[in-house]
C-alpha positions as MATLAB code, in Angstrom:
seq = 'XXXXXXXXXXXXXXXXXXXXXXXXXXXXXXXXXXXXXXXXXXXXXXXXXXXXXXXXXXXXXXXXXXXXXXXXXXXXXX';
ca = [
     119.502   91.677  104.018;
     119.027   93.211  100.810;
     116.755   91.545   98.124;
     117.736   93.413   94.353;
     114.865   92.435   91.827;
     116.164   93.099   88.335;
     113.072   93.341   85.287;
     114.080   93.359   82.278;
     112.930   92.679   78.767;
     113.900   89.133   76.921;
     117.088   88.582   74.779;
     119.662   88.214   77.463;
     122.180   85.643   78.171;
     122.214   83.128   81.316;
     126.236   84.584   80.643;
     124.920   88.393   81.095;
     122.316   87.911   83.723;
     124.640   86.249   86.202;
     127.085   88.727   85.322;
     124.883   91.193   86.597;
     123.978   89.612   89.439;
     127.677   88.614   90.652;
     128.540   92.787   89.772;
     125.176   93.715   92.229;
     126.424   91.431   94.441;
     129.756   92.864   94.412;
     128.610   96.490   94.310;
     126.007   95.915   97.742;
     128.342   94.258   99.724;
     131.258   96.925   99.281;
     129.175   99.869   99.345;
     126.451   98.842  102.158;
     129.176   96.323  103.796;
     127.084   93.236  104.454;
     128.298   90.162  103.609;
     127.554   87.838  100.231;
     125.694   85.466  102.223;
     123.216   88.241  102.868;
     122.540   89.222   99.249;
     120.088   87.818   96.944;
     119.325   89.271   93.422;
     116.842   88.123   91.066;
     116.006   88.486   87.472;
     112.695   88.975   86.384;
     111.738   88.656   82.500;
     108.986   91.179   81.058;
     107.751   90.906   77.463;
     107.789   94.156   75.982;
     103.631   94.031   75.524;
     103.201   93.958   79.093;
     106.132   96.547   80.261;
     104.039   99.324   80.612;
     101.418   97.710   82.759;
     103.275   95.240   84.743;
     106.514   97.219   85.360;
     106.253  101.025   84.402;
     103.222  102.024   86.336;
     103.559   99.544   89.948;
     107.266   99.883   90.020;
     108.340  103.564   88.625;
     105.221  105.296   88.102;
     103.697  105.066   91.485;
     107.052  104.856   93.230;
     108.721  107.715   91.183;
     109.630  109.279   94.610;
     111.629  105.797   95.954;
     113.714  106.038   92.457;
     117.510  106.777   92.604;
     118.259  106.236   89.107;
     114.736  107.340   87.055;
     114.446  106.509   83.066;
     114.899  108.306   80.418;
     112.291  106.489   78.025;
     108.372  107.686   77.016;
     106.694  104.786   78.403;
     103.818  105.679   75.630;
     106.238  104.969   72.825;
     106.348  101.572   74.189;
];
């Protein structure tokens, strides 16, 4: 039963954020083979001012060893 929980910053279309979610979707049930009814993604939206502290340090900082895909960004430039 996986559970995706996207954060990302503001500016993005309803259009581009169900994109993403049907292309998760599509991606976790052909790689992991469970079936749509079993996925659920959802889209969390971060203003930029509270990235660092909301996001960057629970969710990448202290889990940096959980991380598949790790960023590429300074977080103190943000």
């Amino acid at each position: 039963m996986p559970h995706v929980i996207v954060k990302l910053w503001p500016g993005k279309s309803e259009q581009q954020k169900q994109q993403l979610s049907d292309e998760i979707t599509k991606a976790v049930t052909n790689i992991l083979g469970y079936g749509k009814g079993s996925v659920s993604v959802g889209i969390e939206i971060v203003q930029p001012s509270a990235w660092v502290r909301d996001v960057y340090h629970p969710d990448i900082r202290d889990k940096w060893d959980t991380l598949y895909q790790r960023p590429g960004y300074d977080p103190s430039y943000l």
